[in-house]
Structures are given as C-alpha cells and as structure tokens.
C-alpha atoms as an extended CHARMM CRD file, in Angstrom:
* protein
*
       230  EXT
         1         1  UNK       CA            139.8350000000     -110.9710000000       37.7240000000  PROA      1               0.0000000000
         2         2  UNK       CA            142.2060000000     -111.7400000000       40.5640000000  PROA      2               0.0000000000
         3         3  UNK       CA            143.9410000000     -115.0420000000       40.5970000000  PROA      3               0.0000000000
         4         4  UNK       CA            144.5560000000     -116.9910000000       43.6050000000  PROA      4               0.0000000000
         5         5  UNK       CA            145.7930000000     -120.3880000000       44.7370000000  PROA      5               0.0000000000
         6         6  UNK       CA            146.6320000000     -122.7590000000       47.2890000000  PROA      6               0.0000000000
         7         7  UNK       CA            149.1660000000     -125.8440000000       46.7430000000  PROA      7               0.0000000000
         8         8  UNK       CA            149.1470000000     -129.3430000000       49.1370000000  PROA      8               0.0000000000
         9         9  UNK       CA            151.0790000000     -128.9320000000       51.7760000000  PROA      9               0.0000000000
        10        10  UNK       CA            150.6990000000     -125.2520000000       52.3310000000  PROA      10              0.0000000000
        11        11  UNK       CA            149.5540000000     -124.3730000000       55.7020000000  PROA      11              0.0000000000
        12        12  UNK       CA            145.9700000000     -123.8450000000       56.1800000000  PROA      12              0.0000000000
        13        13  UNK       CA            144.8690000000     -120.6830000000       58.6590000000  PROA      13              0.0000000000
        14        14  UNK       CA            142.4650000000     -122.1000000000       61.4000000000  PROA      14              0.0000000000
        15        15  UNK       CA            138.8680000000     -120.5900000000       61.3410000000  PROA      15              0.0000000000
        16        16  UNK       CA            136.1900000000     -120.1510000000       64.1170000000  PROA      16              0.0000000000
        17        17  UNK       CA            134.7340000000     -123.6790000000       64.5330000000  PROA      17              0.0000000000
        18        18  UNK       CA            131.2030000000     -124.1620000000       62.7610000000  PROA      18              0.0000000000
        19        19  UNK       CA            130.3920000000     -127.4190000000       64.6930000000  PROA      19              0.0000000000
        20        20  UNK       CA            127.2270000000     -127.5580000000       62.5480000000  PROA      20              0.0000000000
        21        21  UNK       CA            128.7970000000     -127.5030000000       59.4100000000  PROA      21              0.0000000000
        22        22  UNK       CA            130.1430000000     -129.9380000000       57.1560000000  PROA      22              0.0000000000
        23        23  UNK       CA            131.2440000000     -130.5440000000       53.3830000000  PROA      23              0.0000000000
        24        24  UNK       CA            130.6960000000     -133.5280000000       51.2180000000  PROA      24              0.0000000000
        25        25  UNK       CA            130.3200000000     -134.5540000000       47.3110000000  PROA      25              0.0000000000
        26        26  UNK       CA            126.7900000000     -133.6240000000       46.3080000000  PROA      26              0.0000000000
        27        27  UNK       CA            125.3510000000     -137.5840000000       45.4210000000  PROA      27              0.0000000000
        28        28  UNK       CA            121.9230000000     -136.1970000000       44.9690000000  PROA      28              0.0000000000
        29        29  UNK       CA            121.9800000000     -134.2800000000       41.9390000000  PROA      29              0.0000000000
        30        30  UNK       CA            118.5820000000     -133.0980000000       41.5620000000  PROA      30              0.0000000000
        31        31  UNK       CA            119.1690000000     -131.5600000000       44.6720000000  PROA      31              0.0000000000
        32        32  UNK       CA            122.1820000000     -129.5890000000       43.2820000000  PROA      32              0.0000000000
        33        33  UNK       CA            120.1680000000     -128.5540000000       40.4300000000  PROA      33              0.0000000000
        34        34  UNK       CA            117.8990000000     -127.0550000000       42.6580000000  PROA      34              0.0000000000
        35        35  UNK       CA            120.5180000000     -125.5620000000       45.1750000000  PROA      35              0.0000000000
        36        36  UNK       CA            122.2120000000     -124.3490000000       42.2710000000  PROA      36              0.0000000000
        37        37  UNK       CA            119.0580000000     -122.7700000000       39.8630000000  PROA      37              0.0000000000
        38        38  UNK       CA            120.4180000000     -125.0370000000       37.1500000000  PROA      38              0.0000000000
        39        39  UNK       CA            118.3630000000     -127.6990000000       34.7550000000  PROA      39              0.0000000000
        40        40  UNK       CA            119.2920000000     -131.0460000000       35.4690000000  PROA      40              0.0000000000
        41        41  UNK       CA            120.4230000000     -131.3670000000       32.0650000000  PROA      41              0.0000000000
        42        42  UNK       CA            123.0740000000     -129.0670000000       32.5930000000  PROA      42              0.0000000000
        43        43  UNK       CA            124.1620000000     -130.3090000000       36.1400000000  PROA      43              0.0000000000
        44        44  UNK       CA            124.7910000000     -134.1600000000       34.3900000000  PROA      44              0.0000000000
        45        45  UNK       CA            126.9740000000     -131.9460000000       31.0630000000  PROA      45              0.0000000000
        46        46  UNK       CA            129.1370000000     -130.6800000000       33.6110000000  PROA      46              0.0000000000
        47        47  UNK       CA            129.4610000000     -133.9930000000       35.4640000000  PROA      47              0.0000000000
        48        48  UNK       CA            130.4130000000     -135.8600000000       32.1430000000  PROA      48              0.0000000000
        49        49  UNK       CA            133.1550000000     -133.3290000000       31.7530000000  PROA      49              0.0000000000
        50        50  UNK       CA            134.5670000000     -134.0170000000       34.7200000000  PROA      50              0.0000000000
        51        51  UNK       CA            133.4410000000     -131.7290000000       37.1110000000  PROA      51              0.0000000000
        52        52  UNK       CA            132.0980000000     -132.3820000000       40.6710000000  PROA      52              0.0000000000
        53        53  UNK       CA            129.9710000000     -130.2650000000       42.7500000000  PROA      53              0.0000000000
        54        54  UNK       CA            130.2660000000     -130.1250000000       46.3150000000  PROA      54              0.0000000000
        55        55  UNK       CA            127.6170000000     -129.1050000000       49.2240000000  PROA      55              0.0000000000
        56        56  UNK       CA            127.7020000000     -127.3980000000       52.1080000000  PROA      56              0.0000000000
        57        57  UNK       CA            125.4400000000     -128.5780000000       54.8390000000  PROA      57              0.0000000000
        58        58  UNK       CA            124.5430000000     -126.4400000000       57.9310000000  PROA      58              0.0000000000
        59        59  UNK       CA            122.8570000000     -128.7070000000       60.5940000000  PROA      59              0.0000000000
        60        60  UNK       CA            121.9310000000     -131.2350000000       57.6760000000  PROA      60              0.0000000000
        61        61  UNK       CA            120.2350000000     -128.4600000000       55.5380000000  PROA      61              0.0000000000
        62        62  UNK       CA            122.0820000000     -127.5960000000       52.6410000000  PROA      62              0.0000000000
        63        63  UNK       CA            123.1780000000     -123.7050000000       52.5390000000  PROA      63              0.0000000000
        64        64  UNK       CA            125.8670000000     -123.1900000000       49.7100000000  PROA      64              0.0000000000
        65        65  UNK       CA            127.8430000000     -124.9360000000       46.9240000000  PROA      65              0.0000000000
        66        66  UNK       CA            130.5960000000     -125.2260000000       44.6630000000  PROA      66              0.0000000000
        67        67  UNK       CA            132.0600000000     -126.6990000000       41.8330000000  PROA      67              0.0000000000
        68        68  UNK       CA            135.4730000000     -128.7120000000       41.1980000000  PROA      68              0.0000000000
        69        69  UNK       CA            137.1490000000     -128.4060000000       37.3990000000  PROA      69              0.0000000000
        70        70  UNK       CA            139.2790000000     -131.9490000000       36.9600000000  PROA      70              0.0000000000
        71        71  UNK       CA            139.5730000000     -132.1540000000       33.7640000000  PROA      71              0.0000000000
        72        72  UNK       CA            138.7570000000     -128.7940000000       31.2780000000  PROA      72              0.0000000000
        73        73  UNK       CA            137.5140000000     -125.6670000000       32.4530000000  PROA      73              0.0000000000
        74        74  UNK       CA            135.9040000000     -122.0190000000       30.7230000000  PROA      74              0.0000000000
        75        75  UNK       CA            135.7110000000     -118.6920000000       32.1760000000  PROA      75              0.0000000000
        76        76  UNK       CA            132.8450000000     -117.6560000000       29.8100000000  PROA      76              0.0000000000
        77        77  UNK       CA            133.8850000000     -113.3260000000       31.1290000000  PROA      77              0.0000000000
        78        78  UNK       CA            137.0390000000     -113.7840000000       29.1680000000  PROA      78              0.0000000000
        79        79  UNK       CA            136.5150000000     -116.0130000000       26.3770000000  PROA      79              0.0000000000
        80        80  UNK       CA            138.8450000000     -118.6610000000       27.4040000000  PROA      80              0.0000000000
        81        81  UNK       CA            138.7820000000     -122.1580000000       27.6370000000  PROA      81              0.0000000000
        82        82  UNK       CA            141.5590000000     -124.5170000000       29.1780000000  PROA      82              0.0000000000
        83        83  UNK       CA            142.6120000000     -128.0740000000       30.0820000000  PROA      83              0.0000000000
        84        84  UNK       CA            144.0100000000     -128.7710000000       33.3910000000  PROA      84              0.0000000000
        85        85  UNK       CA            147.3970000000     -130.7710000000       33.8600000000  PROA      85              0.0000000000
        86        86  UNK       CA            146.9480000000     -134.0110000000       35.9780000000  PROA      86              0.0000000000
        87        87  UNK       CA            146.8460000000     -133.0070000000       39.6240000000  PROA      87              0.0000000000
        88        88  UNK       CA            145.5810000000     -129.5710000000       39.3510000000  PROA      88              0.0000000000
        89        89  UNK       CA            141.8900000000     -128.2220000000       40.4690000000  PROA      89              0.0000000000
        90        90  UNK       CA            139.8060000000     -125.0550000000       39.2890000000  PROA      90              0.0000000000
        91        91  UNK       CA            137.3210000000     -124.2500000000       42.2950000000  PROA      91              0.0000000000
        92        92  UNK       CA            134.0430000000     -122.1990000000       40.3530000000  PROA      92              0.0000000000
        93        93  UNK       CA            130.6540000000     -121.4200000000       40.6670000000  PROA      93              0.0000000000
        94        94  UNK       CA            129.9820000000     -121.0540000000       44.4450000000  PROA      94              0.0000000000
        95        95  UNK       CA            127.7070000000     -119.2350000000       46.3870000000  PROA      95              0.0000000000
        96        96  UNK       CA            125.7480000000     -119.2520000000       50.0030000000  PROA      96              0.0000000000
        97        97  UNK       CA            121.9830000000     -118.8160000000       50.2560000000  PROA      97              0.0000000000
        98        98  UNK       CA            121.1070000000     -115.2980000000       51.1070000000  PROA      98              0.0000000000
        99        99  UNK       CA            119.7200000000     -115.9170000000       54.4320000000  PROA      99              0.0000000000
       100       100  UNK       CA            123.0620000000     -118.0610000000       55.5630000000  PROA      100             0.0000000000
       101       101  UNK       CA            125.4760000000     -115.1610000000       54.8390000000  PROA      101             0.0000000000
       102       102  UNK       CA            127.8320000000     -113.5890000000       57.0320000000  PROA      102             0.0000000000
       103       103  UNK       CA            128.5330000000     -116.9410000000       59.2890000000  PROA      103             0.0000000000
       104       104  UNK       CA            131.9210000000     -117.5770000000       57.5480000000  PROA      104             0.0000000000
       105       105  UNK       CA            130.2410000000     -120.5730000000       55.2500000000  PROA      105             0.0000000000
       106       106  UNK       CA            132.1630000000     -119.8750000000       52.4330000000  PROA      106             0.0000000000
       107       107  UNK       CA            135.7830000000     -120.5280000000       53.8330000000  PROA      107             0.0000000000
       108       108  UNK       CA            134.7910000000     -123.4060000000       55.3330000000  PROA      108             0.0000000000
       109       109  UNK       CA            133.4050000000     -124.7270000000       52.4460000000  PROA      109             0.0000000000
       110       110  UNK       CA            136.3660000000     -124.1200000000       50.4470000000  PROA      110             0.0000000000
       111       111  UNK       CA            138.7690000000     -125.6390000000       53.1340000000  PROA      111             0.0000000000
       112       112  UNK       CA            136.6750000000     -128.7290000000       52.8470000000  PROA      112             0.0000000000
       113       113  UNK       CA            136.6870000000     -129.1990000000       49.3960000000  PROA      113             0.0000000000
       114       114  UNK       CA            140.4920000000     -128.6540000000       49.5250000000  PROA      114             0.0000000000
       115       115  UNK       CA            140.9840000000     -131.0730000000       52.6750000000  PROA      115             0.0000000000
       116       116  UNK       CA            138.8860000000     -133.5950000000       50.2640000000  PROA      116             0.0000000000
       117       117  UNK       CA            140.7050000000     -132.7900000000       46.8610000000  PROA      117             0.0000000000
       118       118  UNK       CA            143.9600000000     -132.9220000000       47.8110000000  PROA      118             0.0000000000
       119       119  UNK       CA            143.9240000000     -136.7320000000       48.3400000000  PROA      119             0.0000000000
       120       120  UNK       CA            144.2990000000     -136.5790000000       44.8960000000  PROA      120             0.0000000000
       121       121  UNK       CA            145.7810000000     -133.2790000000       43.2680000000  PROA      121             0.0000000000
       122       122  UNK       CA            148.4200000000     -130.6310000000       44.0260000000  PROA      122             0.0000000000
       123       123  UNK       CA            147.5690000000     -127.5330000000       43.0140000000  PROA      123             0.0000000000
       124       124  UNK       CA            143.9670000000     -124.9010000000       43.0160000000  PROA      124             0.0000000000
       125       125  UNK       CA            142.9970000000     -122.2160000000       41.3440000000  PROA      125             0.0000000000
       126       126  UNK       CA            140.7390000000     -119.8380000000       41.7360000000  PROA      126             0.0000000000
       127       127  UNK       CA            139.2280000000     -116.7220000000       40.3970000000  PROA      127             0.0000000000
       128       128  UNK       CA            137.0520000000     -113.6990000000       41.6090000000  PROA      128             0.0000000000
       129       129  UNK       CA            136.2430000000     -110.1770000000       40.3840000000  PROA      129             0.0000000000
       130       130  UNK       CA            138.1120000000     -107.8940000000       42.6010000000  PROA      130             0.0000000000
       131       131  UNK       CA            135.3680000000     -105.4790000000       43.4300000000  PROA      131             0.0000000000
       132       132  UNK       CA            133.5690000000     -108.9740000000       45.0600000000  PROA      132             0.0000000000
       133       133  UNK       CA            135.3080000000     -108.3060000000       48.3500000000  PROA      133             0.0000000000
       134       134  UNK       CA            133.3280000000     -110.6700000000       50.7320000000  PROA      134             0.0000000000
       135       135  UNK       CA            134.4440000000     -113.4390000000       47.8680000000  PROA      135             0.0000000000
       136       136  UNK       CA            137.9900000000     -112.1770000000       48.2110000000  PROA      136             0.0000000000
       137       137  UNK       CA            137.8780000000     -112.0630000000       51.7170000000  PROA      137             0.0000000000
       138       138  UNK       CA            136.5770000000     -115.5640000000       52.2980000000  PROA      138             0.0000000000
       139       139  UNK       CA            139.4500000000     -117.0970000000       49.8870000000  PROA      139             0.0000000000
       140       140  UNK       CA            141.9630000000     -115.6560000000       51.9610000000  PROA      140             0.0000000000
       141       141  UNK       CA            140.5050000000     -117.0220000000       55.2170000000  PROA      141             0.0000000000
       142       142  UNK       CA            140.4340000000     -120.1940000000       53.1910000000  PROA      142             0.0000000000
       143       143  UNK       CA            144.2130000000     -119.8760000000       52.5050000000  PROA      143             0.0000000000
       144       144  UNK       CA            143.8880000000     -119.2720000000       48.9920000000  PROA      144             0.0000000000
       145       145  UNK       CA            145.8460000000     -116.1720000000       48.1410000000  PROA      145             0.0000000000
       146       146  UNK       CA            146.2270000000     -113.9830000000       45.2970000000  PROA      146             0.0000000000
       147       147  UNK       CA            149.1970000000     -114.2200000000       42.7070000000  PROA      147             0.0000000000
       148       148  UNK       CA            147.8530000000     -112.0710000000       40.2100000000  PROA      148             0.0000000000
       149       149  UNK       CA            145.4500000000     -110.1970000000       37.6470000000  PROA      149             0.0000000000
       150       150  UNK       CA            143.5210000000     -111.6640000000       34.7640000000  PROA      150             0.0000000000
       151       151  UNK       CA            142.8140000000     -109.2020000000       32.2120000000  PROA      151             0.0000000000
       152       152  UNK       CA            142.2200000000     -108.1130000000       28.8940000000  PROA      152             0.0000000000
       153       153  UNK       CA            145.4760000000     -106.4970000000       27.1080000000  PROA      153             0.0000000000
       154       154  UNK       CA            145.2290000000     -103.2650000000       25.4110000000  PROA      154             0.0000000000
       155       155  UNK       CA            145.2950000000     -105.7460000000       22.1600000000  PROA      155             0.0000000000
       156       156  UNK       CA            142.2900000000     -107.4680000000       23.6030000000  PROA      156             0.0000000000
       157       157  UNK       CA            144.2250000000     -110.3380000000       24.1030000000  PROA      157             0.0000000000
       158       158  UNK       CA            143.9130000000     -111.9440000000       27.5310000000  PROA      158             0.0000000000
       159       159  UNK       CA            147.1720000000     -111.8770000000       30.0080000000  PROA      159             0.0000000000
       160       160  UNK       CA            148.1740000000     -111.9960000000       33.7480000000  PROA      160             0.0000000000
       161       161  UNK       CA            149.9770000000     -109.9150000000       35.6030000000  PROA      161             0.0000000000
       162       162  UNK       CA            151.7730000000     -111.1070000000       38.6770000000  PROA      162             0.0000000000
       163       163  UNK       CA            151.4460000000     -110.1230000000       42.2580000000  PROA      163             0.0000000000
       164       164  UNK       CA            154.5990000000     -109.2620000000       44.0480000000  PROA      164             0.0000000000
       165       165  UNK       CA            156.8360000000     -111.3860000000       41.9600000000  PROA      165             0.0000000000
       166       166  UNK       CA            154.7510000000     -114.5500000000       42.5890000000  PROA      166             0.0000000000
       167       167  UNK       CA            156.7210000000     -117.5970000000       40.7200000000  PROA      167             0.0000000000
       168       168  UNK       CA            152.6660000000     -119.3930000000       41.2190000000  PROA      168             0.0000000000
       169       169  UNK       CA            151.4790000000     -116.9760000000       38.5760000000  PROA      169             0.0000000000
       170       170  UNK       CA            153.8600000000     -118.0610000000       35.7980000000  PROA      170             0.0000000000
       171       171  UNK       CA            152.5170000000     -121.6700000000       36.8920000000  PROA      171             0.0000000000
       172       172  UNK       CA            148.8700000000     -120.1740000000       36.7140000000  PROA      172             0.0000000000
       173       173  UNK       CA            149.6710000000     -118.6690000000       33.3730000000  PROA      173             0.0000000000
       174       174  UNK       CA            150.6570000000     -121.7270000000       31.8210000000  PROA      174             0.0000000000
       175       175  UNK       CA            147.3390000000     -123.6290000000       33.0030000000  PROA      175             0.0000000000
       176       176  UNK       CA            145.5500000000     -120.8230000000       31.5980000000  PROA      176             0.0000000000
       177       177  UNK       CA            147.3360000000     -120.5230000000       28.3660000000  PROA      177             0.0000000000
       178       178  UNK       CA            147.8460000000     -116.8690000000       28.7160000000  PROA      178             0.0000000000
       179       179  UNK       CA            150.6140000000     -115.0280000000       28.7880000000  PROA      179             0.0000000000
       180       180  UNK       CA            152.4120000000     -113.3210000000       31.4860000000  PROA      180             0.0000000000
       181       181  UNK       CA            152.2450000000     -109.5080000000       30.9700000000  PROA      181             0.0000000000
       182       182  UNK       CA            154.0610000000     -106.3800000000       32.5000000000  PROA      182             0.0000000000
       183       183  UNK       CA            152.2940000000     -103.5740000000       30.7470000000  PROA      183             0.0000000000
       184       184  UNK       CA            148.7650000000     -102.3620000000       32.7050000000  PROA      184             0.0000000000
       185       185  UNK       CA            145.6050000000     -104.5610000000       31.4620000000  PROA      185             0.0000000000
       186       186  UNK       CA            142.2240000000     -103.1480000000       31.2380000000  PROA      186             0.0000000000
       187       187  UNK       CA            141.5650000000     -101.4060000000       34.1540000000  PROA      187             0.0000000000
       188       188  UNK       CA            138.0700000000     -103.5000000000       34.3980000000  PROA      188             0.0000000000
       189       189  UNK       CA            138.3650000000     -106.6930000000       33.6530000000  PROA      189             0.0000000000
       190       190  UNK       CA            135.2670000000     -107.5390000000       31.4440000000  PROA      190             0.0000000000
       191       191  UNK       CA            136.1950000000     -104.4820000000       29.6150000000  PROA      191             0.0000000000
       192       192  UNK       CA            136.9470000000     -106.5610000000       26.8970000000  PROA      192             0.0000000000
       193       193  UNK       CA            133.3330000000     -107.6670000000       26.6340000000  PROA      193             0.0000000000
       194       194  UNK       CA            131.1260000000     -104.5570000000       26.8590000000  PROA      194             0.0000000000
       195       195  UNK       CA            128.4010000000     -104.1410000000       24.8170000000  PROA      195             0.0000000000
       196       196  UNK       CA            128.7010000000     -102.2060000000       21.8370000000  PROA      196             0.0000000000
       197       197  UNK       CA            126.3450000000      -98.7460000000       22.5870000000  PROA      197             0.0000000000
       198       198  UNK       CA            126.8610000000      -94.9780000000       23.4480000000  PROA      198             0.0000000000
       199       199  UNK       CA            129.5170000000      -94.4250000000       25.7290000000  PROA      199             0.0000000000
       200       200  UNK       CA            130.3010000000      -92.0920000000       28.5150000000  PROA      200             0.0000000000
       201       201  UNK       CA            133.4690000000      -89.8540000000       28.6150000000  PROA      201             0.0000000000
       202       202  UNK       CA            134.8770000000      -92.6760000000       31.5680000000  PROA      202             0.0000000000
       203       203  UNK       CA            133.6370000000      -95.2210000000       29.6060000000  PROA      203             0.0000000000
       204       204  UNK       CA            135.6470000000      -94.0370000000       26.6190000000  PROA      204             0.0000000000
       205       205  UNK       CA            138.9560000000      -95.5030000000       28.4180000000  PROA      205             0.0000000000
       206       206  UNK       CA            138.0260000000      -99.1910000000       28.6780000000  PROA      206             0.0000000000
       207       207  UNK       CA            139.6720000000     -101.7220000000       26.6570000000  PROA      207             0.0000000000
       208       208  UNK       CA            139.8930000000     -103.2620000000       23.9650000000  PROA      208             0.0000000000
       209       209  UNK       CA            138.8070000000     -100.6030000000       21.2390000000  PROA      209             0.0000000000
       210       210  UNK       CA            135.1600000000     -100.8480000000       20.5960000000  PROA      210             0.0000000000
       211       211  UNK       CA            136.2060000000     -102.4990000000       17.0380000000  PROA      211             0.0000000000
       212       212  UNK       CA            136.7920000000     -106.1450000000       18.4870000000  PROA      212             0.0000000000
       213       213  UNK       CA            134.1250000000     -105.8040000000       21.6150000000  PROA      213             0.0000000000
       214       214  UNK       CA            131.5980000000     -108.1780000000       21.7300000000  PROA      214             0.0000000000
       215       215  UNK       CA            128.1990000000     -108.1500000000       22.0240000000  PROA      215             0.0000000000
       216       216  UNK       CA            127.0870000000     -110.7340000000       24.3870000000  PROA      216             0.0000000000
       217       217  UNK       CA            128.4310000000     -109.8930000000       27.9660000000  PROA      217             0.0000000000
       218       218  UNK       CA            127.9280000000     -107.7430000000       30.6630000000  PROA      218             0.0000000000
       219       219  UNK       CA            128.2920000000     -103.7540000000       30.1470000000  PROA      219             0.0000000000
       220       220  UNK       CA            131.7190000000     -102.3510000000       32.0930000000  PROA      220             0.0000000000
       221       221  UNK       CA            131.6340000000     -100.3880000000       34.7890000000  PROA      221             0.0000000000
       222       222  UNK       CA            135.2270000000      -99.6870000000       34.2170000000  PROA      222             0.0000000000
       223       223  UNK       CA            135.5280000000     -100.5940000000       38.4870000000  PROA      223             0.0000000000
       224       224  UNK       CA            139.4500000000      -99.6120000000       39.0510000000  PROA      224             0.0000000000
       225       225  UNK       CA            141.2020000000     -102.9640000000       40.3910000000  PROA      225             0.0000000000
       226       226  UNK       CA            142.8890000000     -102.3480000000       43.5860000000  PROA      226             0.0000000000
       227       227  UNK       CA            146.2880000000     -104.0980000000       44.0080000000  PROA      227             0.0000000000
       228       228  UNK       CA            146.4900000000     -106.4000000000       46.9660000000  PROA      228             0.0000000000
       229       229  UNK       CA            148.4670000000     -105.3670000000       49.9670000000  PROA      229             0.0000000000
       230       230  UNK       CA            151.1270000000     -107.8990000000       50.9550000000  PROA      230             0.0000000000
C-alpha cells in the first residue's frame, strides 16, 4: 500500500472550482451511518476512539465521506495497529457515491478536511492500494504525495520502503511502528494475508510462505506495484 502525506504549511495545488460543494464535520450521525453502510453502533465505537467523520455535500445533498484518525488507528490488510503522536492525522475510509464520480469530489473533499484539521495538527497520512489509481490520482490533486510502500517483508513482517529518498517516510515509519526496509517487499501488498488454498504457478511467488498466511483476508492477486514517477 502506497504511503502518502501532506504537512501544514505545504502548498496546496488549486483545483477546478466546485461552487456547489462544500465539507463539514458530519453532526448527524445516523446520517453517516447510512452514507457510510455502517450500524450506528459502530459509527459511535469509532467516535469514542477518537475519530471524526467528515461529509461531503454537493448542492446540500450529501455525496461522499471520510474519516479522521486523532488518536489510534488499524489498517485491518496488514495486521497493524498504531497510536498517533499529538498533532498528527490518519485520513481513512472514504468514498463518493457511484453516481457522483468523476466530478473531482474526492480532492476536494480531502483539501477540506485538511484546510479544517490543520487548525489543530501538523502532519497526514494516508494510505491506498496502488492498483486504486483514481484514489491515487485524487490524493495527488489533493497535495498529498507519496513517500513510500507499505508491505509485507519476505519474513512476513510488515516494513516501508521509501520513495526517492523521502526523509517523510522515516517520519511515517515511526508513526506506524514499522521499520524502514531496503530489500523488495511482497510484490502485492496483502500477500501476506491470502487465504490458505491451491495455488497457481504466479501465485506460488507471493509472500510470506504459506506457513504464517492467514486465513481471514482477501485472496492476492499478486498485482505488481508500480513505482511512482517523480
């Protein structure tokens, strides 16, 4: 999973006005719940642990959403949990409603949670599965650019791997408790988490050895990641 980022004070790119858009805090939680296919239940857990979910609102009808990590964060694909320092943001769990695609919702929604945030904190983090280009995409219109690769090791331990020499992937490493790597991860990133059945010849190469695979997640596709160009 690629890592990206955006720190206050970095310059944000300008995007084609959508004068009928806006951001804002979602107040109305059953709402989210709907919005986001969740139970209430779970919408109020993950607003006791701190995080907030944000709406985006085209001509007053609500079209996509997101949620803000403040305090403790999981990325269930890897198996890793985390606690943020003070002043730092994970940005997760977004998405547009099908028929509100392809307007350029999504950077605008991020760029308003991040003109909102950063009252408060410094630094945001990201993550998205490389072969998601639209999500990629939008996150660079955003201004949130890559630093570098979340993986599984050969091991099966988790580790990132910096893009062009990026000193805001060591940071990202230490908020993710993971260590910085050199040598080539898995080259699909929820290799680590395929399901234990019969494998094909190309599926013989993911990582880690079917030994310490799980049995809950998604099956690889072993999708090669593509390095960012600079």
């Amino acid at each position: 999973m690629a890592l990206a980022t955006w720190w206050k004070n970095d310059p944000l790119p300008l995007l084609r006005p959508l004068t009928n858009f806006t951001t804002g805090l979602a107040n109305n939680h059953l709402l989210m719940a709907r919005l986001n296919r969740l139970p209430i239940d779970e919408v109020r857990q993950r607003l006791q642990a701190g995080h907030r979910p944000y709406i985006g609102y085209w001509e007053g009808q609500p079209v996509a959403y997101g949620w803000v990590a403040t305090e403790s964060a999981s990325i269930g694909e890897v198996n890793l949990e985390f606690i943020l320092p003070p002043g730092d943001r994970y940005l997760w769990d977004f998405a547009t409603l099908p028929e509100f695609q392809g307007r350029g919702i999504y950077p605008h929604l991020l760029q308003g949670i991040l003109h909102i945030e950063s009252r408060e904190a410094e630094r945001f983090w990201i993550l998205y599965a490389p072969e998601n280009l639209p999500s990629g995409a939008g996150m660079s219109k955003a201004g949130l650019l890559p630093v570098g690769q979340l993986s599984f090791q050969a091991g099966g331990r988790v580790g990132l791997t910096i893009f062009d020499g990026s000193d805001r992937a060591a940071e990202g490493a230490k908020v993710f408790g993971v260590p910085l790597v050199q040598t080539m991860l898995a080259p699909c990133w929820h290799c680590g988490g395929m399901m234990e059945q019969t494998l094909t010849a190309e599926e013989q190469f993911c990582w880690p050895p079917s030994s310490i695979r799980t049995t809950n997640t998604t099956h690889c596709t072993c999708a090669i990641e593509i390095r960012p160009s600079s």
